[in-house]
N, C-alpha and C positions, 0 to 999 in steps of 0.2 A: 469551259474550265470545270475543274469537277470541285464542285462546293464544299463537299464533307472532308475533303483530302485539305485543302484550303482551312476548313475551320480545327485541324485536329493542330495545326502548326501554331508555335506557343510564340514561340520569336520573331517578334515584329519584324527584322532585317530577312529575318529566313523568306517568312509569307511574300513579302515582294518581291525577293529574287526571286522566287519560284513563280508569282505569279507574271513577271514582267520573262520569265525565258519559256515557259508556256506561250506566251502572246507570240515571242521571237521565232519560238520554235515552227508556230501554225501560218503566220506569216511573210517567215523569211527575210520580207522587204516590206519595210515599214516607216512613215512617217511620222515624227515625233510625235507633231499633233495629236494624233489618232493614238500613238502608245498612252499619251495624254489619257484621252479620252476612254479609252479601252479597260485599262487599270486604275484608272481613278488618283493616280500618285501625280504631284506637281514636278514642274519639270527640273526643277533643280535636282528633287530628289530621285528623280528617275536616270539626269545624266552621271549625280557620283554613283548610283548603282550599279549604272554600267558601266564603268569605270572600274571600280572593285571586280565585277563579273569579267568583265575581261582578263583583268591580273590573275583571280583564281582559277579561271579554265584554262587560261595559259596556252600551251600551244592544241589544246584540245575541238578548239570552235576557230574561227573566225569572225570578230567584232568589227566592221566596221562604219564608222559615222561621225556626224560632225556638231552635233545636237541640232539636226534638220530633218534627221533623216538613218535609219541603220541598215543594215544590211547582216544576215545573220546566216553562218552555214557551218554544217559539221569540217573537221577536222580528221578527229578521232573517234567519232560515237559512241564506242567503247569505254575508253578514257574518261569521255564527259558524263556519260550517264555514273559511272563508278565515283567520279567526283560531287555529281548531283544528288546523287544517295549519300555521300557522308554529309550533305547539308542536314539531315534527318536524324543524325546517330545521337544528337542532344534533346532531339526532341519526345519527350519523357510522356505523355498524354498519349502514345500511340501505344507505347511500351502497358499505361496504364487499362486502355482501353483491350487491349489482349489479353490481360490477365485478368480483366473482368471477365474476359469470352471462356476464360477456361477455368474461372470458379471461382476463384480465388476470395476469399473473403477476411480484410484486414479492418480495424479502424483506422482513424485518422492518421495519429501520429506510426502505426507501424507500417502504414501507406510513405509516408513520409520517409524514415528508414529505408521500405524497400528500394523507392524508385531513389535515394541520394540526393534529394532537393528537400530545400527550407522549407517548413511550414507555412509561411506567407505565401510560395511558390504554386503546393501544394493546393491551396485555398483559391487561389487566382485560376490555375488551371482548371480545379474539379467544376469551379462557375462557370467554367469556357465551354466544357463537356456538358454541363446542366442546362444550358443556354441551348444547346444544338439538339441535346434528346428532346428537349421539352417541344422546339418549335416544329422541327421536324417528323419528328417520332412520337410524338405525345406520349414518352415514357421520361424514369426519371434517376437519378439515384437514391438511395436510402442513405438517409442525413447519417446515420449511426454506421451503419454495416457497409455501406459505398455499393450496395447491390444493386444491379437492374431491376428497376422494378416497372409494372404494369402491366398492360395487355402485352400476352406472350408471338402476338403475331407483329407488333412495333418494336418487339427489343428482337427478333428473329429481322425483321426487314434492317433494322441498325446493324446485324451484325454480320449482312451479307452484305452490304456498302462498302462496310468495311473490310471486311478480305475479299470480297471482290471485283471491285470498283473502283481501286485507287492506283492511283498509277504508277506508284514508288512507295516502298515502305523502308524506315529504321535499317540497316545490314544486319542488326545482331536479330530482326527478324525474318529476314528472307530467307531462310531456311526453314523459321518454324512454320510459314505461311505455305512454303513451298506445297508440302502434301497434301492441300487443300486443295491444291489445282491441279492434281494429278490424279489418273484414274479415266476409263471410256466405258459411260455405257451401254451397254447391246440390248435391243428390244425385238422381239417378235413385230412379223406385223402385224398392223392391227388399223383401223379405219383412223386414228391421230397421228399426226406426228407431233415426236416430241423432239426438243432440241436437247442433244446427248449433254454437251456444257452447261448449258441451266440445268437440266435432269440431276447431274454430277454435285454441281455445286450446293442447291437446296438439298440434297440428300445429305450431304456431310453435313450442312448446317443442322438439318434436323435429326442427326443421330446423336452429334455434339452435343442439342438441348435434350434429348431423350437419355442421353447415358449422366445428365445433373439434376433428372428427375423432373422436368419443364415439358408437358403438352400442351397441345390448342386444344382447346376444350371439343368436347362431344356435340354436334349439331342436329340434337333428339327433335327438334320442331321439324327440319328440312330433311327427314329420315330417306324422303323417296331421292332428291336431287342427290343427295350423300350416296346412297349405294350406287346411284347411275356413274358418279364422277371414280368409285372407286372401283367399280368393275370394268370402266373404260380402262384405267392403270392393269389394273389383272390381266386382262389381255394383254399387254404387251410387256409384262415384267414379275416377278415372282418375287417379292419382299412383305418379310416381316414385319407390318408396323400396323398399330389403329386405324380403323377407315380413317377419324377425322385427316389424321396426316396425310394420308394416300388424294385423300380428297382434293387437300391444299395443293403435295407435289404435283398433281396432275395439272391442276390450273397452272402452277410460276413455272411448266416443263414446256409447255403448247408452245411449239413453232409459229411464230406470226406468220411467216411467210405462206404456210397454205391457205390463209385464210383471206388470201386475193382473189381465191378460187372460188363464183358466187355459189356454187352446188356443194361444197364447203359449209359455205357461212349457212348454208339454210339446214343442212343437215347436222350442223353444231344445236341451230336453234331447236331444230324439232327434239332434238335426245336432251338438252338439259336447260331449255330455258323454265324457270320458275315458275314464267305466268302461260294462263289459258292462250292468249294469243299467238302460240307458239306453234300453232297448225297452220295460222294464216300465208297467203300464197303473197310474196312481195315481187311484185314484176321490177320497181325501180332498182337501180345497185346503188343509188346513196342510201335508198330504207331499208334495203335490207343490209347494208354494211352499219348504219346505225341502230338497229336490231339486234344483231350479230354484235355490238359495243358493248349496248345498254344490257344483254345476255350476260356476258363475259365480268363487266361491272358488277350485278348483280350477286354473279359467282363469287368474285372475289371478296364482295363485302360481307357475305354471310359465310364464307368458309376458309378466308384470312384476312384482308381489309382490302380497302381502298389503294391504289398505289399512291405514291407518297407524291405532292407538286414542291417545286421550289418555291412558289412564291405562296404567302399567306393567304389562305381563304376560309371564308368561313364556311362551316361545315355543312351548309345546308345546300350550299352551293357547289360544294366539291364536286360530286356526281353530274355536273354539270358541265361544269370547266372539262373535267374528265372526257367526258363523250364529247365534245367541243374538239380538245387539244386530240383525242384520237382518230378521228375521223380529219383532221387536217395532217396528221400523218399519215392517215391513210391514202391520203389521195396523194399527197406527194410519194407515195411508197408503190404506188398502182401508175402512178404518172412512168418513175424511174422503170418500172419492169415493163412498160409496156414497152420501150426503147434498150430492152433487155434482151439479148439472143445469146441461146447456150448454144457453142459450132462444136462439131466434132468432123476432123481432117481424114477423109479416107483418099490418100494423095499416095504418087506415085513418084520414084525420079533420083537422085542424089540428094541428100540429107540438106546439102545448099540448099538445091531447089524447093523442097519442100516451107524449110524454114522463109525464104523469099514470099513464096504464096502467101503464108500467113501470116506475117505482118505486112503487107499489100492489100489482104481482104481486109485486118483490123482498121489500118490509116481509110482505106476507103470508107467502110462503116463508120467509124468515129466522124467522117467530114458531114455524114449524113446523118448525124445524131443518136447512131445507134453503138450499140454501148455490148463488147461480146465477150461471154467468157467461155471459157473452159468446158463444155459438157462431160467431161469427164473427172471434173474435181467438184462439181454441185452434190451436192446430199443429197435435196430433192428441188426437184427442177420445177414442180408445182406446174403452174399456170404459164410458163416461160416459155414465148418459142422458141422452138429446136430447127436448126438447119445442116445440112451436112455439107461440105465443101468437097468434091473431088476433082480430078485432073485424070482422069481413067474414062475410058470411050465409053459410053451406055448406049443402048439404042432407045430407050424411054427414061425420062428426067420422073423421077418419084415428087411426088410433093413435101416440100420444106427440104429438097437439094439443089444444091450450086452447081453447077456443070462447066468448068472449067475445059481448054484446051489440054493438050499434057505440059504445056507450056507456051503458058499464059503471060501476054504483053502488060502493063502497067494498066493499059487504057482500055483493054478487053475486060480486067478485074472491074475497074470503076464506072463500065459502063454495065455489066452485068449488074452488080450490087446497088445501080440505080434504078434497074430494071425491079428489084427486090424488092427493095425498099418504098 
């Protein structure tokens, strides 16, 4: 569930609907118990909820249950989501929190005015928002001015959560959000990849706080690691703005995905890890994948911070917990690609046919636990094996190709592809 979308909702009835058709949504098929348990709501209050939800979706979803048990499925998708966003259109703290984003600078009571709610209302919500900067963000508001205040790389991390990370916003905002997430951009190559959407989206953030006069400060002690981070970027894009910036976008732009690849991770280390150890030869792939972390960590904390956890810790321990919770994503993320095969079809036959082969080779690979997509829709295909399917005579089989009949039985596909596999 996503936390900060959760904590911006002011209306106790809103927050539950939302978070109990979330549950519905990810689930489908669900026992009470477990909605119980899941949302934290008792079950009385959970069966007049859905009760209500039912009436206002109307003919949009499908509710059904008997308080044992639900069963939950679109309708209208359409309909419901356009219904599930005007749950939002009173929700005044989103409206607030936007027009912090774009400068806005009011006291209290002309805060009060703008957004059309009470002063008590006002006071309730702004502790709601105060409460989620402070624990999350370690930034805060200014009692007087209602401005962000603190380290500029915690109110910059806040403010890309929030336009980018939530999964619904206000209608009378989604238009003004819209252009934020519009725009591609194109890089030369260059020895990184970067992910074009992250690239996209930290750039608008940080032109947003450069055109209200807000930079991350200059990192005059780490002069050598700064120009290495910001001439990696110069290679592969031509933009006006201070190293520090170029610095930072470089680090929150990096595609994770290449860096499954261990001649990757070791040539990330030698160019910009901090310390002397950065020559050393790591034969294991957990130490140099924890290497390759504890680099990256590094980076980030001297040239915008730490990423953010959900859960409390103390800050001595962050850096800890951090390289802990990444390297256990990392392995599930090196587990998932290893059972990852990008196919591309050089097939032969009627459009039927073709289309038959290829979900025959998927169902066969999927029973075998392998997992296939598209090679022709991947960005970068990294470390992923590649195989080629055809149905076309050869007289020698290439390595990482399939070699099918021109027309190929059910049982010819699934015994080759066990052969493969």
């Amino acid at each position: 569930m996503h936390t900060l979308f959760h904590q911006l909702i002011f209306t106790t009835k809103t927050k539950r609907w939302l978070i109990l058709l979330a549950t519905l949504e990810e689930e489908e098929h669900v026992i009470a118990q477990n909605l119980i348990e899941q949302t934290g709501f008792g079950r009385r209050t959970i069966l007049e909820d859905l009760k209500a939800i039912k009436v206002y979706f109307s003919d949009s979803i499908q509710l059904i249950g008997d308080g044992k048990g639900y069963h939950f499925s679109f309708l209208d998708p359409k309909g419901y989501y356009r219904m599930k966003q005007a749950l939002l259109d009173e929700e005044k703290l989103f409206l607030f929190v936007d027009q912090l984003a774009s400068g806005k600078c009011l006291d209290n009571q002309q805060w009060v005015a703008s957004l059309g709610i009470s002063n008590t209302g006002f006071q309730r919500m702004k502790r709601q928002l105060q409460t989620v900067l402070t624990k999350h963000y370690g930034i805060k508001l200014r009692s007087k001015t209602n401005q962000l205040s603190g380290k500029e790389a915690g109110i910059r991390q806040f403010l890309y959560d929030f336009y980018f990370t939530l999964p619904l916003y206000p209608t009378v905002l989604q238009e003004h959000i819209r252009p934020l997430h519009q725009g591609k951009a194109t890089f030369k190559e260059g020895p990184w990849h970067l992910d074009p959407m992250l690239f996209n989206q930290w750039l608008k953030l940080i032109q947003l706080r450069i055109d209200q006069g807000y930079f991350l400060p200059d990192q005059g002690i780490h002069r050598d690691l700064q120009t290495a981070l910001v001439q990696a970027l110069d290679q592969q894009v031509n933009l006006a703005l201070p190293d520090p910036e170029k610095a930072a976008l470089f680090l929150l732009s990096l595609d994770e995905n290449q860096f499954l690849n261990p001649s990757t991770q070791q040539a990330f280390i030698q160019a910009f890890s901090p310390t002397k150890e950065s020559y050393m030869v790591v034969h294991e792939p957990e130490g140099l994948a924890y290497q390759l972390f504890d680099t990256l960590l590094c980076l980030m904390e001297r040239f915008f911070q730490l990423p953010p956890l959900e859960e409390e810790i103390q800050e001595s321990r962050k850096k800890d917990v951090l390289l802990a919770t990444f390297m256990g994503q990392f392995s599930a993320q090196k587990k998932r690609y290893s059972n990852t095969i990008a196919v591309s079809y050089d097939l032969t036959g009627p459009s039927a046919l073709k289309h038959w082969i290829k979900t025959e080779v998927e169902a066969a690979g999927n029973e075998r636990g392998l997992h296939f997509i598209d090679a022709s829709l991947a960005n970068h295909l990294g470390v992923l094996r590649q195989i080629r399917v055809t149905n076309q005579a050869q007289q020698l089989n290439s390595t990482g190709e399939i070699q099918l009949p021109t027309f190929p039985t059910k049982e010819v596909i699934q015994r080759v592809l066990s052969g493969y596999s």
